[in-house]
DSSP file (Angstrom, degrees, kcal/mol; ACC not computed):
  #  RESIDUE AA STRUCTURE BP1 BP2  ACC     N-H-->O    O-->H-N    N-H-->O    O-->H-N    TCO  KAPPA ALPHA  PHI   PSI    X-CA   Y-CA   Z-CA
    1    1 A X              0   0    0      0, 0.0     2,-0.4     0, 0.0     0, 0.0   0.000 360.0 360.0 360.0 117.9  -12.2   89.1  -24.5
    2    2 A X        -     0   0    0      2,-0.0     2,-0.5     4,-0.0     0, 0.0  -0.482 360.0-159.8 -99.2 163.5  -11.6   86.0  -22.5
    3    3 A X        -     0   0    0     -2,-0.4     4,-0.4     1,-0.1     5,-0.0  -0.892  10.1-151.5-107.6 137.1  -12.4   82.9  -23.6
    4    4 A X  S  > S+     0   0    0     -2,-0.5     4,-2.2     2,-0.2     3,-0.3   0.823  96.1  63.1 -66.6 -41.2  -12.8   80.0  -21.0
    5    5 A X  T  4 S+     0   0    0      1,-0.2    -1,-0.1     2,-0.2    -2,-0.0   0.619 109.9  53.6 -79.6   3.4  -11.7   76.8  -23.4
    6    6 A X  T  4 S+     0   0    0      1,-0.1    -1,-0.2     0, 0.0    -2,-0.2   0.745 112.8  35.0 -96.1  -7.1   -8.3   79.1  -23.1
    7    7 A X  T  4 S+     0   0    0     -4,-0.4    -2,-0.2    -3,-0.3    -3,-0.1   0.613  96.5 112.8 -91.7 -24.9   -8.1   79.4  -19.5
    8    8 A X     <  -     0   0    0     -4,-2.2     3,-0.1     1,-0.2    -3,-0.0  -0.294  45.7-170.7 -60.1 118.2   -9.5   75.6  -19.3
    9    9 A X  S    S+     0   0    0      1,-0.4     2,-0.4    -2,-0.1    -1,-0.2   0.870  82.8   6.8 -77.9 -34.6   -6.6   73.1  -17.9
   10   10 A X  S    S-     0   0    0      2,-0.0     2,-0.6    16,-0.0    -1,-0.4  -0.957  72.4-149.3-145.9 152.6   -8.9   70.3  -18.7
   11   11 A X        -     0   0    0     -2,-0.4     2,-0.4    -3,-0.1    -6,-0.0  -0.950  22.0-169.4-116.9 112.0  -12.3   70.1  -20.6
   12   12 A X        -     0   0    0     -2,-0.6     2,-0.6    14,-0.1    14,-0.1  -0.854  18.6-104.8-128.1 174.4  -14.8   67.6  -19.8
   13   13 A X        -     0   0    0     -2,-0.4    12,-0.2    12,-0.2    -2,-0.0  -0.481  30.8-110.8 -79.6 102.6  -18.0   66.1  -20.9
   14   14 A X        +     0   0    0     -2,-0.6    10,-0.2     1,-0.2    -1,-0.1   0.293  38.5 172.4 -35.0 146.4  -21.3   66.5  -19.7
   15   15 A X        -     0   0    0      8,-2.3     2,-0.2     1,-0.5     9,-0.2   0.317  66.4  -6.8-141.7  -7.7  -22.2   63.0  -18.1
   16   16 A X        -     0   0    0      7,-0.3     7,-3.1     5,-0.1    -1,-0.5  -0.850  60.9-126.0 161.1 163.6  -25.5   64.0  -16.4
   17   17 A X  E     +A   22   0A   0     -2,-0.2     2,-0.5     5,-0.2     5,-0.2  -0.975  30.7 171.0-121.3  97.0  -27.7   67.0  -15.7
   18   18 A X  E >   -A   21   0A   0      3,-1.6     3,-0.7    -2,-0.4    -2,-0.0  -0.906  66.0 -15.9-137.0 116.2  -28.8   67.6  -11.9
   19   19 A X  T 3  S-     0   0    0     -2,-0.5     3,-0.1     1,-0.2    -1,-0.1   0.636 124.1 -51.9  97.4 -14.1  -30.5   70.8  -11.0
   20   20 A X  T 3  S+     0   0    0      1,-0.3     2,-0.4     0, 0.0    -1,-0.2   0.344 115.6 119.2  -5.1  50.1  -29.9   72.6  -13.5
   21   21 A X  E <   -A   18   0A   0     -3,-0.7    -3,-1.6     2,-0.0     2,-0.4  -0.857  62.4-126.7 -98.6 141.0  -26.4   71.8  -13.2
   22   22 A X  E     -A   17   0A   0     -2,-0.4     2,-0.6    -5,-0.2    -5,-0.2  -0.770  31.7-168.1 -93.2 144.6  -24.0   70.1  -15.7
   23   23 A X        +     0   0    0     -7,-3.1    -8,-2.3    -2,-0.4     2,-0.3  -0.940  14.8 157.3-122.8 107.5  -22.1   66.9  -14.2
   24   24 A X        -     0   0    0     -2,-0.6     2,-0.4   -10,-0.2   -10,-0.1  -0.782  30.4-125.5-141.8-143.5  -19.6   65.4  -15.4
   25   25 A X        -     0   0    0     -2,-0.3     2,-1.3   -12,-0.2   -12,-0.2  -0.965  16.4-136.7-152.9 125.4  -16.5   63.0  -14.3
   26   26 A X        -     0   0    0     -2,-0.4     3,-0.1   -14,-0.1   133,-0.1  -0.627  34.7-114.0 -89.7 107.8  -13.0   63.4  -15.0
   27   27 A X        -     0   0    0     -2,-1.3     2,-0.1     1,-0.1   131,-0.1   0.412  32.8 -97.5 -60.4 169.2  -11.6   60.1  -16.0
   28   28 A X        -     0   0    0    129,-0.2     3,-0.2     1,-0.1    -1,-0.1  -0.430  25.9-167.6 -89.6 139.0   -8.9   58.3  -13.7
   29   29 A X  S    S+     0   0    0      1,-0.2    -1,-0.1    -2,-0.1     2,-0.1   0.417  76.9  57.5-108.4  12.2   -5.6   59.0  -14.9
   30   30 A X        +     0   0    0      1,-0.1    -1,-0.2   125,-0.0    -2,-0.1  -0.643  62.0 138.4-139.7  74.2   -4.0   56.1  -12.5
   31   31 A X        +     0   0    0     -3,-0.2   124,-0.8   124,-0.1   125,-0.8   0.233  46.2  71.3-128.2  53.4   -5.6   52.8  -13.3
   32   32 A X  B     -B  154   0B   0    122,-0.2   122,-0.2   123,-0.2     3,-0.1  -0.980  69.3-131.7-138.1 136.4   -3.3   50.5  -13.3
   33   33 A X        -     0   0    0    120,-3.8   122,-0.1    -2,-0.5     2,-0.1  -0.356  50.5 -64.1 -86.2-164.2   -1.1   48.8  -10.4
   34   34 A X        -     0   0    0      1,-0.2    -1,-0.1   118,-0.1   117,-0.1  -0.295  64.7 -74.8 -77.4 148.2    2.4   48.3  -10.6
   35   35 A X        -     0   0    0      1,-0.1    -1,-0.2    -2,-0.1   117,-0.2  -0.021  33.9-164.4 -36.4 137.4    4.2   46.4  -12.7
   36   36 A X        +     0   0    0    115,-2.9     2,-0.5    -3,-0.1    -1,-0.1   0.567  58.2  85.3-111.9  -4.3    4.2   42.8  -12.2
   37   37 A X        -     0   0    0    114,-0.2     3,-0.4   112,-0.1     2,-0.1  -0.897  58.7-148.8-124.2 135.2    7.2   41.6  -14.3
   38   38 A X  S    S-     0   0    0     -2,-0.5     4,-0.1     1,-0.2    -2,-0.0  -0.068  91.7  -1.3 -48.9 161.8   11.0   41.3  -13.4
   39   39 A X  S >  S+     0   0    0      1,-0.2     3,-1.1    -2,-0.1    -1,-0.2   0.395  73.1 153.4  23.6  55.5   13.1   41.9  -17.1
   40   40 A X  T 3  S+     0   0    0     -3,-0.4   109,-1.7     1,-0.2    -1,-0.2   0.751  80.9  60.0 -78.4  -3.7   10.0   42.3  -19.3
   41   41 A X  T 3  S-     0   0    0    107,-0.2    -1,-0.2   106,-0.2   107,-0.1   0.414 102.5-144.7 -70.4 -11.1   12.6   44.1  -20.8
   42   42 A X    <   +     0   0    0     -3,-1.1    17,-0.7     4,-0.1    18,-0.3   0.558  49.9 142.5  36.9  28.5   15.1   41.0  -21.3
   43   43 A X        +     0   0    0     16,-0.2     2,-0.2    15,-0.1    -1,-0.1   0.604  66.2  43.2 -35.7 -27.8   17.9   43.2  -20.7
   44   44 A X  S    S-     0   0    0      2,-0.1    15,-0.1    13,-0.1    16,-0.1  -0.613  81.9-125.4-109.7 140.6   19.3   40.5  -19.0
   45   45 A X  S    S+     0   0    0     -2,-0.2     2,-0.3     2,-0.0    -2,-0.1  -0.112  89.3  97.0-111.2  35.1   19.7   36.6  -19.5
   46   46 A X        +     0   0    0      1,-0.1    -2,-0.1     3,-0.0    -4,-0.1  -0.844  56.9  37.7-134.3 178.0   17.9   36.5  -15.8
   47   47 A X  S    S+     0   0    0     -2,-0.3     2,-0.3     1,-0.2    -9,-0.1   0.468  92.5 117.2  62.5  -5.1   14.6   36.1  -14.2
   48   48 A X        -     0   0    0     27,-0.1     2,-0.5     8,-0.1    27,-0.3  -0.790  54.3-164.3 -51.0 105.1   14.0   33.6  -16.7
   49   49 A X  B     -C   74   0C   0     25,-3.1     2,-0.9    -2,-0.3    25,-0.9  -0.942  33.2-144.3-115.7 125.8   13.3   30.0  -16.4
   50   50 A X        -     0   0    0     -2,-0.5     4,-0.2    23,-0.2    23,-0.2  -0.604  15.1-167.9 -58.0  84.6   13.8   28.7  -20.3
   51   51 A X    >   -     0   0    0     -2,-0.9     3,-0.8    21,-0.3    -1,-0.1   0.304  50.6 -38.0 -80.3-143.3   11.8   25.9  -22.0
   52   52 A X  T 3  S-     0   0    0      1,-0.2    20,-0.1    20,-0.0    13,-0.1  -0.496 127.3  -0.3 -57.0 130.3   12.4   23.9  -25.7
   53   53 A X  T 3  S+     0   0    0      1,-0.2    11,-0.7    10,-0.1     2,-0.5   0.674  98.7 116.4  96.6  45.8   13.8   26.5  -28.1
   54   54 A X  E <   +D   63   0D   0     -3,-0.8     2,-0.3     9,-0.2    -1,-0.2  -0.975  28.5 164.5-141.0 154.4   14.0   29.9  -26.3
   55   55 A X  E     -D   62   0D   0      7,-2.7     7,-2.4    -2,-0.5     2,-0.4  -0.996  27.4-128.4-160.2 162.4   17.0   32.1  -25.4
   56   56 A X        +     0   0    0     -2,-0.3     5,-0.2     5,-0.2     2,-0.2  -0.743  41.4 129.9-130.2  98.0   17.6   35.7  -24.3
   57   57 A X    >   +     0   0    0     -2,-0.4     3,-2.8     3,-0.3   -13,-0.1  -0.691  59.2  19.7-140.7-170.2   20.0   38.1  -25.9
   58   58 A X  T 3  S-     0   0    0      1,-0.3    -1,-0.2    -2,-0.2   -15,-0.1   0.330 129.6 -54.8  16.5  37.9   20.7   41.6  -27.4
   59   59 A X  T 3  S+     0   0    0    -17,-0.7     2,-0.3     1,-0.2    89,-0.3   0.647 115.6 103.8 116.4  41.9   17.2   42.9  -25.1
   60   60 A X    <   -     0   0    0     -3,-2.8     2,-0.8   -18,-0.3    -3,-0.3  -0.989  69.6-138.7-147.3 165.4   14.9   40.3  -26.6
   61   61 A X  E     - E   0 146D   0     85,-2.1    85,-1.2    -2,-0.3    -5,-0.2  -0.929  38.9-172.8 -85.5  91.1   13.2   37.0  -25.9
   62   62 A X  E     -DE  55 145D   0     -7,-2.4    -7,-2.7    -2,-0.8     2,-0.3  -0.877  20.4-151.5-103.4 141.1   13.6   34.6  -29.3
   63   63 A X  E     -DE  54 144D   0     81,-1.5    81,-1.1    -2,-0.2    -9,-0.2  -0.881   6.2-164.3 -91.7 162.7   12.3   31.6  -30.2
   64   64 A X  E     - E   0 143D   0    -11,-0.7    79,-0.1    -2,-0.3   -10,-0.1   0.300  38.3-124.1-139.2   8.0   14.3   29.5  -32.6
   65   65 A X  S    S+     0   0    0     77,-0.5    78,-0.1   -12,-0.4   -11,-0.1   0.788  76.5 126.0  85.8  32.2   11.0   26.9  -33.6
   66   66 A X        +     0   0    0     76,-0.2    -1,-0.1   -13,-0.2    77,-0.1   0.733  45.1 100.0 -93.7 -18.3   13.3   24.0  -32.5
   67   67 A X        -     0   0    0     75,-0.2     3,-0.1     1,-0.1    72,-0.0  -0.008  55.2-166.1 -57.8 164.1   10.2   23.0  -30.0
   68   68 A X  S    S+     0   0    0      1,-0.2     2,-0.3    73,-0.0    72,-0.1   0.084  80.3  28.8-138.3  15.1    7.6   19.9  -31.2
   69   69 A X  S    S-     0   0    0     70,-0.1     2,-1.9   -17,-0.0    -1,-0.2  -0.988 117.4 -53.5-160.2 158.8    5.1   20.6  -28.8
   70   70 A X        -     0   0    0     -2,-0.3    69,-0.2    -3,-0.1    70,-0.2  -0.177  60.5-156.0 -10.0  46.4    4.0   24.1  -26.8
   71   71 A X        -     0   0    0     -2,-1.9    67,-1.6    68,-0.4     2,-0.3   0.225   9.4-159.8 -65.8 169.3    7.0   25.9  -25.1
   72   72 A X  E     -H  137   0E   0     65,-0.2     2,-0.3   -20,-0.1   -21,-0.3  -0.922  25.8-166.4-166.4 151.6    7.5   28.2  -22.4
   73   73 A X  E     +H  136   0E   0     63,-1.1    63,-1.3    -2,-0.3     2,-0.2  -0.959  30.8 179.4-121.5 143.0    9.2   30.7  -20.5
   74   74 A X  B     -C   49   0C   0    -25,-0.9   -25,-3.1    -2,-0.3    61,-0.2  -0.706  24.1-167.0-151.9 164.6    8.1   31.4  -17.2
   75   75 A X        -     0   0    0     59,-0.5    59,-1.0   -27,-0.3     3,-0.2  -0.709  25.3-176.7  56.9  73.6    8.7   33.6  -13.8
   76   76 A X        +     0   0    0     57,-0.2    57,-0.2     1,-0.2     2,-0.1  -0.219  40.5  46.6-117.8-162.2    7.1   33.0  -10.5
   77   77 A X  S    S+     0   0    0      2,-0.3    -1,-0.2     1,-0.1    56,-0.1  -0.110  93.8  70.4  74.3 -27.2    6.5   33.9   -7.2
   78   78 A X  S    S+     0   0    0     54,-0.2     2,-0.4    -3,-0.2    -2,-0.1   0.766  86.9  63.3 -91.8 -11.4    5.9   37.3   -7.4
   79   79 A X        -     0   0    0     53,-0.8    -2,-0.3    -4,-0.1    27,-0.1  -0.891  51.9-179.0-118.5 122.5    2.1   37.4   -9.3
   80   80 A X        -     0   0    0     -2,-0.4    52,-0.1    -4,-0.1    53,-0.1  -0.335  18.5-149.1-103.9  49.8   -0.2   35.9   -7.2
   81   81 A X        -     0   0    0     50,-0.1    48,-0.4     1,-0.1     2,-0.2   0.305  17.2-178.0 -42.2 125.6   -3.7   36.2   -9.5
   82   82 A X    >   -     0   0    0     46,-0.1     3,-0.8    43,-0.1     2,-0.3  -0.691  26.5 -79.9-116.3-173.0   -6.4   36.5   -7.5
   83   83 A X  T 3  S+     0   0    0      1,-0.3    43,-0.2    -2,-0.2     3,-0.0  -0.757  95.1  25.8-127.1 174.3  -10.0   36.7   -9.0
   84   84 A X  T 3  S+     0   0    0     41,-0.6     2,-0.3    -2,-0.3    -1,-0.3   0.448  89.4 125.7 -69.1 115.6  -11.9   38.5  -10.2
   85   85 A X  E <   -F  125   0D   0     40,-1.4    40,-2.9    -3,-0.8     2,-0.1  -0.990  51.3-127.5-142.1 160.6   -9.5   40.6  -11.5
   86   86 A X  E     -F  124   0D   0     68,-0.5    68,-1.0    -2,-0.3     2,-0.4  -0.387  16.2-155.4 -86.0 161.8   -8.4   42.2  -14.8
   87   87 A X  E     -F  123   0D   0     36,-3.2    36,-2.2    66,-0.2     2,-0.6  -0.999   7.6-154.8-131.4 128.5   -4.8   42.1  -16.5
   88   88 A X  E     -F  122   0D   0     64,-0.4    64,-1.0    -2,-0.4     2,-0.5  -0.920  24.6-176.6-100.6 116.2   -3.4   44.6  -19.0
   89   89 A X  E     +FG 121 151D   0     32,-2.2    32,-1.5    -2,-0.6     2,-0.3  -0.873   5.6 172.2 -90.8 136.5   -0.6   42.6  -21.0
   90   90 A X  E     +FG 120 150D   0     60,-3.1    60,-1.5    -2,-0.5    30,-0.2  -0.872   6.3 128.2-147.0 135.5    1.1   44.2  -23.3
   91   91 A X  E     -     0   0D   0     28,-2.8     2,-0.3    -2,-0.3    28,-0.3  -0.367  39.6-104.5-160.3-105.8    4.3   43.5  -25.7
   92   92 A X  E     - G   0 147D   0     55,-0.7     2,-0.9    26,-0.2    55,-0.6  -0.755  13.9-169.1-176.7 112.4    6.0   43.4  -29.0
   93   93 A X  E     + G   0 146D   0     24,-3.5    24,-0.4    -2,-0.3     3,-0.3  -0.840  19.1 165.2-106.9 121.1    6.9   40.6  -31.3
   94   94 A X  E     + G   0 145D   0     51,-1.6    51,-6.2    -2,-0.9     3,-0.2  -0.626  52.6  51.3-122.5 179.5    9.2   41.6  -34.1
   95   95 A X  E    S+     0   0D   0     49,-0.3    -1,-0.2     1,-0.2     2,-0.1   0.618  74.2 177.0  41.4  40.3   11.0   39.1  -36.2
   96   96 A X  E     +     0   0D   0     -3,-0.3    -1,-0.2     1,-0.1    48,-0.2  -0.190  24.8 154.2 -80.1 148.1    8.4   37.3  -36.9
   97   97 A X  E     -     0   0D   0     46,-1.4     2,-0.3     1,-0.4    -1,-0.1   0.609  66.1 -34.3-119.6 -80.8    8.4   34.2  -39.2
   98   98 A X  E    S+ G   0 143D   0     45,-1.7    45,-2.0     2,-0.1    -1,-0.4  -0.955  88.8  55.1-143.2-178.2    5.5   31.7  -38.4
   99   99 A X  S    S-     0   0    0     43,-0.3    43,-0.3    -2,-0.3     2,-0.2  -0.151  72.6 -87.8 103.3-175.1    3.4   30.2  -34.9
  100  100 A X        -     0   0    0     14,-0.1    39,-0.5    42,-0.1     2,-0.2  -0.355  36.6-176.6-118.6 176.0    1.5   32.0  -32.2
  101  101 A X  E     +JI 113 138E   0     12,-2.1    12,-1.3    37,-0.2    37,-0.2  -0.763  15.5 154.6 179.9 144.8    3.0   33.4  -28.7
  102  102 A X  E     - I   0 137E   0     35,-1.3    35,-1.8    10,-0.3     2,-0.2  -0.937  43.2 -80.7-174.3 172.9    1.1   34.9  -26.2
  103  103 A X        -     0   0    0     -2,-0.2     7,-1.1    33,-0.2     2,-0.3  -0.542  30.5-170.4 -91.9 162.6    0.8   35.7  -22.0
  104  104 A X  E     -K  109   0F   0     31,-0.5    31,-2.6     5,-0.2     2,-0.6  -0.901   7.1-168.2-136.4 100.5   -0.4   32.7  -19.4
  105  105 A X  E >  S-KL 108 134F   0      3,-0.7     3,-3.2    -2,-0.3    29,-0.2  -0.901  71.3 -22.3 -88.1 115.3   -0.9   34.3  -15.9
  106  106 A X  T 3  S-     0   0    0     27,-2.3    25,-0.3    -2,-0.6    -1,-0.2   0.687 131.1 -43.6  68.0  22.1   -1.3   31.6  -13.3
  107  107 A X  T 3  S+     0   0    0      1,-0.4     2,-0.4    26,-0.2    -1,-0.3   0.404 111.5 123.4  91.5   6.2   -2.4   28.9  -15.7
  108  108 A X  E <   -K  105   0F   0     -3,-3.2    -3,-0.7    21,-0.0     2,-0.5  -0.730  48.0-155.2 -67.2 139.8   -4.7   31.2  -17.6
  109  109 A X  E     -K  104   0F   0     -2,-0.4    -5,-0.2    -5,-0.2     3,-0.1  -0.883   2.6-150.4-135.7 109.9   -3.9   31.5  -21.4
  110  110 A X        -     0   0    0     -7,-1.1     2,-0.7    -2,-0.5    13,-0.1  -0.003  42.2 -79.2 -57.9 161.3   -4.7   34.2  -23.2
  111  111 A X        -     0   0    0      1,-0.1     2,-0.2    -9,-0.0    -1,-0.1  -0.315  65.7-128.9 -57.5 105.1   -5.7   34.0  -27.4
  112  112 A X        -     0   0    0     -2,-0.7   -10,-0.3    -3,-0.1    -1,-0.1  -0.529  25.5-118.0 -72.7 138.4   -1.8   33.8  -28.4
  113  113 A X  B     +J  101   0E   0    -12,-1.3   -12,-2.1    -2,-0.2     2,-0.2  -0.123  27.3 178.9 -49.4 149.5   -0.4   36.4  -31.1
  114  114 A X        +     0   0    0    -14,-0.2   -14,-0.1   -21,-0.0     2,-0.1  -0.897  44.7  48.9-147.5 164.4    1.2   36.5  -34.4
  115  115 A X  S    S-     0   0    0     -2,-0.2     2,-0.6     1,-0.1   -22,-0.1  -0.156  88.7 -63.2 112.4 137.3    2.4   39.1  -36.8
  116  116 A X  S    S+     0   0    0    -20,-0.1     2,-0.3    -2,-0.1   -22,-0.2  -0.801  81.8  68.1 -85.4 108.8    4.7   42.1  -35.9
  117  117 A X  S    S-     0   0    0     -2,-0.6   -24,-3.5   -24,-0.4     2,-0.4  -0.839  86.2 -48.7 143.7 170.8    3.8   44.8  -33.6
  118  118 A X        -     0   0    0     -2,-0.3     2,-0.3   -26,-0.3   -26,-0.2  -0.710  55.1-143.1 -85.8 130.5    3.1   45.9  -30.2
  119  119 A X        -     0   0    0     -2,-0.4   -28,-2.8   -28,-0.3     2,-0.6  -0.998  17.4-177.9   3.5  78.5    0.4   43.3  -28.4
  120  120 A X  E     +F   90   0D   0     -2,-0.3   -30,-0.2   -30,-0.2     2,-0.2  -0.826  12.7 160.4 -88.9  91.9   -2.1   44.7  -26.2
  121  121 A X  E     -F   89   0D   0    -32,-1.5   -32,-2.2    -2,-0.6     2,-0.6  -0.786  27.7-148.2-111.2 162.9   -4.7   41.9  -24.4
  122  122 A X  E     -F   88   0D   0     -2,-0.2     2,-0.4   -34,-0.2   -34,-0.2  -0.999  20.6-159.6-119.3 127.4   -6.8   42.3  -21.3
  123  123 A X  E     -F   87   0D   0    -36,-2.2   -36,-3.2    -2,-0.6     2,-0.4  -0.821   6.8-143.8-100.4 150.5   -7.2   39.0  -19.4
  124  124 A X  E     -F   86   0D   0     -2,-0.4     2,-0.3   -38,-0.2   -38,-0.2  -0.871   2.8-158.7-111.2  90.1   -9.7   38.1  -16.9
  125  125 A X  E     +F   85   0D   0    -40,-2.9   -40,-1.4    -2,-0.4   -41,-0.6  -0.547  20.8 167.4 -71.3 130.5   -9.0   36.0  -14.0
  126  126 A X        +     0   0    0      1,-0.3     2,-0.3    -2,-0.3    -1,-0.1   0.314  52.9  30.8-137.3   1.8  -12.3   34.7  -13.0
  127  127 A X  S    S-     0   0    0    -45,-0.1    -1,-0.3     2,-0.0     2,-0.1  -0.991  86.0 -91.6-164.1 165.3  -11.5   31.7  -10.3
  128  128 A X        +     0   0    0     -2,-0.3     2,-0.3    -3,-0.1   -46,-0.1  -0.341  41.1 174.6 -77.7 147.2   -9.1   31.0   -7.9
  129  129 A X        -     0   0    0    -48,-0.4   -46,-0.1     1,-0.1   -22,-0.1  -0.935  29.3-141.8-143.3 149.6   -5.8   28.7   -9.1
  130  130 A X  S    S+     0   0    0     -2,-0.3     2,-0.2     2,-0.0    -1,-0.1   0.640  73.4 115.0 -72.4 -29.2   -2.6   28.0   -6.6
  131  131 A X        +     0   0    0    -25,-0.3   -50,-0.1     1,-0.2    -2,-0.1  -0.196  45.2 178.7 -53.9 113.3   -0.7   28.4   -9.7
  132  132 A X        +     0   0    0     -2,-0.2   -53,-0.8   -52,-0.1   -54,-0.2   0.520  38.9 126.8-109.6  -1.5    1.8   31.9   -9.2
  133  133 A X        -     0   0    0    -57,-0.2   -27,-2.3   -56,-0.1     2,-0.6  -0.341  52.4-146.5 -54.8 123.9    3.6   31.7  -12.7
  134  134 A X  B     -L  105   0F   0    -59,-1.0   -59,-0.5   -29,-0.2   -29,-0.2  -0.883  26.2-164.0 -97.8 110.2    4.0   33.9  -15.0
  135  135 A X        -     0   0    0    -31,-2.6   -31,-0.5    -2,-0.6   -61,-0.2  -0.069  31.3-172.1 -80.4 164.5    4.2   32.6  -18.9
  136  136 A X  E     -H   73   0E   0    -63,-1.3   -63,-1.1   -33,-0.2     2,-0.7  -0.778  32.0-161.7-143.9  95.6    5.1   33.2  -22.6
  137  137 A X  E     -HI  72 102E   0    -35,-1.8   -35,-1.3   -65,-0.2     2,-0.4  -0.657   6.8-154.8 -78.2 119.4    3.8   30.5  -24.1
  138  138 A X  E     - I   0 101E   0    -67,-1.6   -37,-0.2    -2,-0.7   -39,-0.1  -0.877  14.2-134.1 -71.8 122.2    5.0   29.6  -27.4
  139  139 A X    >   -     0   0    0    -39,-0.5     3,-0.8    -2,-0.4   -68,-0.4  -0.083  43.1 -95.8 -75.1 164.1    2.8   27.6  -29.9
  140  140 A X  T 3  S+     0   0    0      1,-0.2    -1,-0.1   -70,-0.2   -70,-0.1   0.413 121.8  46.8 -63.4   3.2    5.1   24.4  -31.8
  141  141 A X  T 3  S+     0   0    0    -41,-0.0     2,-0.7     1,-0.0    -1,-0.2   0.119  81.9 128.5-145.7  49.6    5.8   26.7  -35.0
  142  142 A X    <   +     0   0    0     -3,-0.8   -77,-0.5   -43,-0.3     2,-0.5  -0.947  18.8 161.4 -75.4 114.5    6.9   30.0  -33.5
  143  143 A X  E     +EG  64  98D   0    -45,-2.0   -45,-1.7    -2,-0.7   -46,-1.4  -0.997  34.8  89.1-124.0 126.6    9.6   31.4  -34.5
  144  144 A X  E     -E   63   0D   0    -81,-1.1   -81,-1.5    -2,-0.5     2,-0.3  -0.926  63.9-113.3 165.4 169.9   10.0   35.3  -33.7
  145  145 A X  E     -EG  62  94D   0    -51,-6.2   -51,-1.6   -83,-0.3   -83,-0.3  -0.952  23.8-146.4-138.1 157.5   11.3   37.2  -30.7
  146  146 A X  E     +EG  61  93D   0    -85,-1.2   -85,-2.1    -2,-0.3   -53,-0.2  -0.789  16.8 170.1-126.6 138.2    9.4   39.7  -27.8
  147  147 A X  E     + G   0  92D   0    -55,-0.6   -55,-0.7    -2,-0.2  -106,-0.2  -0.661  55.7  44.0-130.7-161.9   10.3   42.6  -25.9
  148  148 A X  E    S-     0   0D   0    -89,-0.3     2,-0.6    -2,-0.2  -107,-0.2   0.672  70.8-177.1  41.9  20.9    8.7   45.1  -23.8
  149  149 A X  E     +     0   0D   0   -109,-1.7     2,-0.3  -110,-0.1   -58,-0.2  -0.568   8.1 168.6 -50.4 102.8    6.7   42.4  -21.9
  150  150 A X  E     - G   0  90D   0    -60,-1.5   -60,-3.1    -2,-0.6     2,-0.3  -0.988  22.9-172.3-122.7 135.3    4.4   43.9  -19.2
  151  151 A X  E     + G   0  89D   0     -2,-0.3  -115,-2.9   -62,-0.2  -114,-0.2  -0.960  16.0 165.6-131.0 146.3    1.7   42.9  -17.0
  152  152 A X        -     0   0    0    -64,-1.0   -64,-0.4    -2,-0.3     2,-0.3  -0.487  33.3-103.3-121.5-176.7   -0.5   45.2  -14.8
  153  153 A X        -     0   0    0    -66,-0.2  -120,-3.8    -2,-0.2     2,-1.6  -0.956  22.6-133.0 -64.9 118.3   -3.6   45.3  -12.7
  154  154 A X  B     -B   32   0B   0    -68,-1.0   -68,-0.5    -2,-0.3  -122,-0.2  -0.705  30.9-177.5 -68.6  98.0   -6.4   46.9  -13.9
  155  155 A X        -     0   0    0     -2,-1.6     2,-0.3  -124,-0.8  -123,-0.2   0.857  65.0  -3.9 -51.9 -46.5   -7.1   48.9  -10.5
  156  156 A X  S    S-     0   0    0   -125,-0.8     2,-0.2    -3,-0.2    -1,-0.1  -0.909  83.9 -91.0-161.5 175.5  -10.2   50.7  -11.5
  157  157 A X        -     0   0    0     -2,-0.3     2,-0.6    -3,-0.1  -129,-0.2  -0.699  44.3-111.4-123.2 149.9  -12.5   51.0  -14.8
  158  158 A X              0   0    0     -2,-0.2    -1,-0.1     1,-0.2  -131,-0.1  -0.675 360.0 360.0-103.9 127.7  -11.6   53.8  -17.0
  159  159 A X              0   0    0     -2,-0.6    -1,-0.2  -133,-0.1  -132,-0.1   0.604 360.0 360.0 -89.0 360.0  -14.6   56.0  -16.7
């Protein structure tokens, strides 16, 4: 006897009724642009410009809480945010001790992180700025290191 949900490459969910037809919509499996960051990987001690208390070795970004005010490390020229559009950030702060740390696209600033783990935010650029930078803003009492830093486009809304 065959069975259809064993022959089925993909199953999906009625989404509307037309006709006495079932409708539905297979969600987009490519909604995201290309990567927008150089060495989110920090393989490298490049593509980096360094503020108060930051350095980049064995594949990680650290700060070392020597800062008295906000730091940052930054990247430009290639991200030009234009509006309205969405950002998937995502990356991973391990060694963490105390302070906040978080992404700044173009002079936006997202709610900065704490805590250890993988760091997923979506920002919303919502008006035009000349600013083309891309940050990692450190609060005055972070001390912790980040990897895996990446920022996308949200291309298209995940149906």
């Amino acid at each position: 006897m065959s069975n259809l949900l064993k022959k089925a490459s993909i199953i999906t969910t009625p989404t509307a009724y037309d006709d006495g037809r079932i409708l539905s919509v297979k969600p987009s499996e490519n909604i995201y642009g290309s990567e927008e960051i150089v060495n989110g990987d920090f393989a490298t001690d490049g593509n980096w410009v360094k503020g108060t208390g930051w350095t980049i070795s064995g594949g990680k970004a650290s700060s070392d809480g020597s800062q008295t005010a906000n730091s940052f490390m930054y990247q430009g020229g290639g991200l030009v945010p234009s509006y309205p559009k969405w950002y998937k950030v995502v990356f991973t702060i391990s060694n963490y001790v105390s302070g906040d740390v978080g992404p700044n696209i173009g002079g936006y600033q997202a709610t900065l992180a704490s805590g250890n783990g993988e760091k997923i935010i979506y920002m919303n650029i919502t008006n035009a700025n000349s600013n083309n930078l891309i940050y990692i803003q450190a609060s005055a009492t972070f001390v912790g290191s980040i990897d895996n830093f990446s920022i996308m486009e949200v291309t298209e809304e995940d149906a």
